[in-house]
N, C-alpha and C positions, 0 to 999 in steps of 0.2 A: 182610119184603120192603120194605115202605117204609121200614123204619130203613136198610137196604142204599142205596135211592136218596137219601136225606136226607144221609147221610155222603157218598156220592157226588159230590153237586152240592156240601158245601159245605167238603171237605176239596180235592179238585181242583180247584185254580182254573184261570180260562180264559186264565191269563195262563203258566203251566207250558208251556212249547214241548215237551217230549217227558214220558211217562211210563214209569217202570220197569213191565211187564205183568207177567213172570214170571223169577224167581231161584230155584237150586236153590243146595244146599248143595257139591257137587262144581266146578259152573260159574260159580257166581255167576248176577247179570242175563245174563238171554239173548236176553230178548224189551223190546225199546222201542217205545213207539208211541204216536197221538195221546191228547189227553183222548177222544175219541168213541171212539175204539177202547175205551178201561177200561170203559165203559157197555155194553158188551157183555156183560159179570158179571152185571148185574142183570138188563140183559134177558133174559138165555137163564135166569134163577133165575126170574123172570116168566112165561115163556113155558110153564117145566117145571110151574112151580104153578098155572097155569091148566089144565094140560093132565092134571093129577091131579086138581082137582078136578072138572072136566068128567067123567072117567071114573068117579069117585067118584059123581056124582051119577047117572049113567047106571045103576050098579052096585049102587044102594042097595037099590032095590026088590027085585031076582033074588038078590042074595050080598051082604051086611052084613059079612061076615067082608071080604070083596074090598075092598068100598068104605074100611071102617078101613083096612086095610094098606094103601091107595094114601093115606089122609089120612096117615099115619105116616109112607110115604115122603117126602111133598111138607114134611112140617115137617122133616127130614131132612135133605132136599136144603137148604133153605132155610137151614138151619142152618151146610151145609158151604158157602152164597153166599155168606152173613153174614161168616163165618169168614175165607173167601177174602178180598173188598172187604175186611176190615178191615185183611188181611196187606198189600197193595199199596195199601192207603194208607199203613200205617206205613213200607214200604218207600222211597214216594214224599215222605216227610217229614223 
């Protein structure tokens, strides 16, 4: 998560007037928008990984099994952030 926001801040500069958001393979870019719009990738990758591990800890004591499989999804998701952030930055370079 914090490699997501470190790339973030220092591959987007604040001097970029627009950023490429999202390109498919059929449409090409489809989606443009500010630098604060792209920060939106980490935060909701943040928000999801707080919100598994909060359940996670909730979960620990009652169900162990629950609790791992919600820590497995969050490094998961985390993974497909990472992944994402790293595409639309190379896109934006």
């Amino acid at each position: 998560q914090i490699s997501s926001w470190i790339l973030a801040f220092v591959k987007i500069r604040p001097e970029l007037g627009s950023v490429l958001l999202h390109s498919n393979i059929v449409f090409g870019v489809d989606l443009i928008g500010t630098r604060l719009e792209f920060f939106v990738l980490p935060a909701t990758g943040l928000l999801f990984g707080a919100a598994n591990i909060a359940a996670a800890f909730y979960f620990y004591m009652k169900e162990r099994f629950l609790s791992t499989a919600l820590l497995i999804a969050g490094a998961l998701i985390e993974m497909m952030v990472f992944a994402s952030v790293i595409y639309i930055i190379l896109l934006n370079t």
